[in-house]
Backbone as a ProteinNet text record, in pm:
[ID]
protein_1_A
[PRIMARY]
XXXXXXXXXXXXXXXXXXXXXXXXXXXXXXXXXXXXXXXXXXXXXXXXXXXXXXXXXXXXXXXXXXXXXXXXXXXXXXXXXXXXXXXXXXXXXXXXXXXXXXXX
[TERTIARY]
84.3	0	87.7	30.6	74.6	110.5	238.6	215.5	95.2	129.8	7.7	38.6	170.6	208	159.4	200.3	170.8	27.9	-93.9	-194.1	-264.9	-160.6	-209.6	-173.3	-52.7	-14.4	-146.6	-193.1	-255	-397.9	-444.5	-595.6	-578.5	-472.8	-470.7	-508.2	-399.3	-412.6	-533.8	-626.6	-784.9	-854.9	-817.9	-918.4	-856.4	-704.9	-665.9	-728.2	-755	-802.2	-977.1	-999.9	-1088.6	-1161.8	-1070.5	-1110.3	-1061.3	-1024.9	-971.1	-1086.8	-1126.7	-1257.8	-1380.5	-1405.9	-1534.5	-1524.4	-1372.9	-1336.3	-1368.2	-1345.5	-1383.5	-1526.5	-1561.5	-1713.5	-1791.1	-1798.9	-1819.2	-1795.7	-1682.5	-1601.2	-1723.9	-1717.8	-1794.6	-1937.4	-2011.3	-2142.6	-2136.1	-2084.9	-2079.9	-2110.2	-1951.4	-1951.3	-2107.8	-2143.1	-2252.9	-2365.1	-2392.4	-2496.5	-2489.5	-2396.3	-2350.8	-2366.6	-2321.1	-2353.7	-2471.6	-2547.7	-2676.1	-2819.6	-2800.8	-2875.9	-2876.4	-2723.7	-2663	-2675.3	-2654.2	-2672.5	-2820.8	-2918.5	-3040.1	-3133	-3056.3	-3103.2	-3018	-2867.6	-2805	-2747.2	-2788.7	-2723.6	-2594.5	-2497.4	-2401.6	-2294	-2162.3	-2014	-1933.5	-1912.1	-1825.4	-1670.9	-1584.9	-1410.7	-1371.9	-1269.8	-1154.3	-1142.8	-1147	-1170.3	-1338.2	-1416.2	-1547.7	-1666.3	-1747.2	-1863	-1941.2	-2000.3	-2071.4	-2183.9	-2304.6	-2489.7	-2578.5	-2668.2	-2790	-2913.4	-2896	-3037.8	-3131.9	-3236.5	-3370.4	-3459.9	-3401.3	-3474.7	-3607.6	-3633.9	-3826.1	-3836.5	-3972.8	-4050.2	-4065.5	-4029.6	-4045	-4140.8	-4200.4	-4358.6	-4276.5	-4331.8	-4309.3	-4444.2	-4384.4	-4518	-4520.6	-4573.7	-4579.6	-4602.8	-4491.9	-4535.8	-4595.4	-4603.6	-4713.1	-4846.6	-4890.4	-5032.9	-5054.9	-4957.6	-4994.5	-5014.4	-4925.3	-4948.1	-5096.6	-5113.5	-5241.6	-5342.7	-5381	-5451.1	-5477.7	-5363.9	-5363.2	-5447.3	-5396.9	-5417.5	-5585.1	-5634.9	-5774.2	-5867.8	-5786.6	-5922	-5870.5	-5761.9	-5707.7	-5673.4	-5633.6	-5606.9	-5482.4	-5464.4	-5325.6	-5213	-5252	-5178.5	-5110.7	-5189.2	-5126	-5042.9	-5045.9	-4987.4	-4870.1	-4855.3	-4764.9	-4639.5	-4731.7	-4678.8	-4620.6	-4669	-4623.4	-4502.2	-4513.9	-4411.2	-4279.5	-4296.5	-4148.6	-4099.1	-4201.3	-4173.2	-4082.6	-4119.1	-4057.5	-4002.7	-3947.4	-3853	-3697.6	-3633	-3448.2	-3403.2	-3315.2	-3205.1	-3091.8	-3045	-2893.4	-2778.7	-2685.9	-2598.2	-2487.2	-2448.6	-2363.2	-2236.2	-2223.5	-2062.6	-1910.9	-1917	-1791.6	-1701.6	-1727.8	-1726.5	-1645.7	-1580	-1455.2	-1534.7	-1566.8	-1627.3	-1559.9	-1575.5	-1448.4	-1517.3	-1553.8	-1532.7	-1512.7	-1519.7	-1463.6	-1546.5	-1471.5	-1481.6	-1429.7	-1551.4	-1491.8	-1456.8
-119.5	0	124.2	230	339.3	448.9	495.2	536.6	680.8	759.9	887.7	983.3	983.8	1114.7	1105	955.7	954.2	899.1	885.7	895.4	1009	1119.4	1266.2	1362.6	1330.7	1364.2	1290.2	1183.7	1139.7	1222.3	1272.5	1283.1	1426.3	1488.1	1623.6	1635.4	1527.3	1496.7	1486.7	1427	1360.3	1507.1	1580.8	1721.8	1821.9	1856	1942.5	1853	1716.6	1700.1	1707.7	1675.7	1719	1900.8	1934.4	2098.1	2135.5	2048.1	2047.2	2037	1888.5	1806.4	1936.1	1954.1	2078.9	2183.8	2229.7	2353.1	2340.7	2181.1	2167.9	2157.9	2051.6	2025	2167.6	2292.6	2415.9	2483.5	2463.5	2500.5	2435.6	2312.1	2212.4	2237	2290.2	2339.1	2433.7	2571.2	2668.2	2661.5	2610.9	2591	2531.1	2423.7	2357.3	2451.2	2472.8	2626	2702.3	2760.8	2879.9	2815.7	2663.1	2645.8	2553.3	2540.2	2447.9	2527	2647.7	2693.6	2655.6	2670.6	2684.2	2521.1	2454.8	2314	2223.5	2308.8	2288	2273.4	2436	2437	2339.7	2382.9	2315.3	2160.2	2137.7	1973.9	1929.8	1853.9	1817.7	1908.6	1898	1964.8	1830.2	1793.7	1654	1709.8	1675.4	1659.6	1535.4	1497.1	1342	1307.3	1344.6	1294.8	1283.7	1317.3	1331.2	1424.8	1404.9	1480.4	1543.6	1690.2	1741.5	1747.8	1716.2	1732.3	1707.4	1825.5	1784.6	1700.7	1631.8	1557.2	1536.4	1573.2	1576.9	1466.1	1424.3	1300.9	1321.4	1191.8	1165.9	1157.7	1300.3	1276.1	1134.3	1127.7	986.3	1031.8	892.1	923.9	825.7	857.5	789.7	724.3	635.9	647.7	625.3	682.5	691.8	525.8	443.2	286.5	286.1	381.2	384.6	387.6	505.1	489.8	356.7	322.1	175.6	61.8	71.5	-76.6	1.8	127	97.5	96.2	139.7	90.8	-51.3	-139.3	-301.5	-349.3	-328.3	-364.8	-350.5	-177.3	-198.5	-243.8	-284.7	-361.5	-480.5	-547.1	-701.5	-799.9	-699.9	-749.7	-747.4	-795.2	-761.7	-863.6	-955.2	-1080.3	-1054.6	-997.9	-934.3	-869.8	-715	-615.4	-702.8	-751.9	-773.2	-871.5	-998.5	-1020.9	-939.4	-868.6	-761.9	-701.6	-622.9	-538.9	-603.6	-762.9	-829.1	-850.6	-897.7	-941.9	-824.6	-714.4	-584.4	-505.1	-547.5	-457.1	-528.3	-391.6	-429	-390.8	-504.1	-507.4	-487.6	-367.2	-327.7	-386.8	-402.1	-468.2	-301.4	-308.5	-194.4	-170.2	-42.3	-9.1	51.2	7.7	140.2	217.9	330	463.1	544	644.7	781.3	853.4	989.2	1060.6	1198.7	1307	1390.9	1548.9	1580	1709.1	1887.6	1936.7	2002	2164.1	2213.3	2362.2	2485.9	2546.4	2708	2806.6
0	0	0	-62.6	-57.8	74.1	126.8	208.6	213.8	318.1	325.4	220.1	250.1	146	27.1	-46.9	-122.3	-189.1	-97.6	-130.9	-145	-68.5	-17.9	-199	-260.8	-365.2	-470	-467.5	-568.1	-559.7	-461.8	-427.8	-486.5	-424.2	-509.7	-649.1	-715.2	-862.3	-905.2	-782.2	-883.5	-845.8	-744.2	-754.6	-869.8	-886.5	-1016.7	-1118.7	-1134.5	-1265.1	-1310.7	-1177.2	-1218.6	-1207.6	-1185.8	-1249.5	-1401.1	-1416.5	-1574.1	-1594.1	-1623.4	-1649.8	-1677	-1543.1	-1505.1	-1587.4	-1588.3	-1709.8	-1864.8	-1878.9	-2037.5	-2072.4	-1988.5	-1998.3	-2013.2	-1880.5	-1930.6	-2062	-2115.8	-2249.4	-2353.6	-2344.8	-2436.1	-2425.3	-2307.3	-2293	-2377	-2366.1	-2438.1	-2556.6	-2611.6	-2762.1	-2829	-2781.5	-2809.3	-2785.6	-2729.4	-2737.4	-2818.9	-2826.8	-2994.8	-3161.6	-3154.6	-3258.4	-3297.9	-3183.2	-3173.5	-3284	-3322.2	-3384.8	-3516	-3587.1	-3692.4	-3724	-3656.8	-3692.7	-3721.7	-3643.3	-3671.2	-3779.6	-3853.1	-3970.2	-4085.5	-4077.9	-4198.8	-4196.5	-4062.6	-4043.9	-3991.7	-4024.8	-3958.4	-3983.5	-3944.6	-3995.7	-3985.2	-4139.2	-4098.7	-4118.5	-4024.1	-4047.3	-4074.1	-4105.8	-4100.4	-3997	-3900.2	-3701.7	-3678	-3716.9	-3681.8	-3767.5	-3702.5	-3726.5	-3622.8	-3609.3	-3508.2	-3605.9	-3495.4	-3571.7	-3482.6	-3475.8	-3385.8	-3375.3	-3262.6	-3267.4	-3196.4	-3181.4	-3072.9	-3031.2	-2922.7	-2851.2	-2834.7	-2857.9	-2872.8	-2682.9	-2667.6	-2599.4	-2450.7	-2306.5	-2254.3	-2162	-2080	-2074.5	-1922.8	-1800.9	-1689.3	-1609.9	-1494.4	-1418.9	-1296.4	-1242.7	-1035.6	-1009.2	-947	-918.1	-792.8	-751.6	-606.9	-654.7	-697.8	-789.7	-874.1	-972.4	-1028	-948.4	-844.5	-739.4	-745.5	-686.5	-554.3	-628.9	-787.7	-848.7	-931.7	-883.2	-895.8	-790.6	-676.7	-534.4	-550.9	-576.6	-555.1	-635.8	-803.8	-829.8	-900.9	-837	-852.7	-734.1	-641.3	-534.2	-493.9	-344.5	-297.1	-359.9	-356.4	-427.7	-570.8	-672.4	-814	-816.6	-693	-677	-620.7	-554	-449.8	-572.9	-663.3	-754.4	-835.8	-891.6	-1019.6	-978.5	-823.2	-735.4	-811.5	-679.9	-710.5	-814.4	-970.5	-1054.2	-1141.6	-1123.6	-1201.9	-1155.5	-1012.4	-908.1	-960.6	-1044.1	-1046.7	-915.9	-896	-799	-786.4	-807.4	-818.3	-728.3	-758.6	-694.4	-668.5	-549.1	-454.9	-564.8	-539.2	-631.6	-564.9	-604	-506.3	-558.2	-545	-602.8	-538.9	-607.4	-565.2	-581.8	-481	-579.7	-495.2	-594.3	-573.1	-597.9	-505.4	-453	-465.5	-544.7	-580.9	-488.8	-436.9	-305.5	-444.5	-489.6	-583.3	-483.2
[MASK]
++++++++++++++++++++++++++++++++++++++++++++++++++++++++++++++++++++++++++++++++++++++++++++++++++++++++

């Protein structure tokens, strides 16, 4: 294992980088805003590395699973609801995660 110091040197590293990170992503918001108009109308800008072009996600439609159980429950019964619950409840499995901080 690493001693302190030098876990103390690395953690720094992951907060300067990620103000890089935060700095570009801002940078990259921007830009994308300014030319989000221009692309709308005329379409893509292709280069030999890539292509930039806008595209507008379809519409998503959600739904309260409290209201759906409790309208199972009251006119199927508790047994359906209670079925359905488990049958369509994901179970995530735990992660373990860095997560880093950043004080402006």
């Amino acid at each position: 294992m690493e001693n302190k110091n030098d876990i103390q040197v690395m953690a720094q590293e992951l907060l300067d980088i990620k103000r890089q990170i935060k700095k570009l992503l801002n940078e990259e918001k921007y830009l994308k805003d300014e030319i989000k108009p221009f692309l709308k109308e005329s379409g893509a800008i292709k280069f030999t590395s890539g292509k930039i072009y806008y595209a507008e996600s379809k519409a998503s439609s959600t739904f309260n699973r409290r209201e759906v159980l409790t309208y199972i429950r009251d006119n199927y019964g508790d047994a359906l609801a209670d079925q359905i619950d488990e049958d369509c409840t994901k179970i995530g499995s735990p992660r373990q995660t860095v997560y880093i901080k950043l004080y402006e």
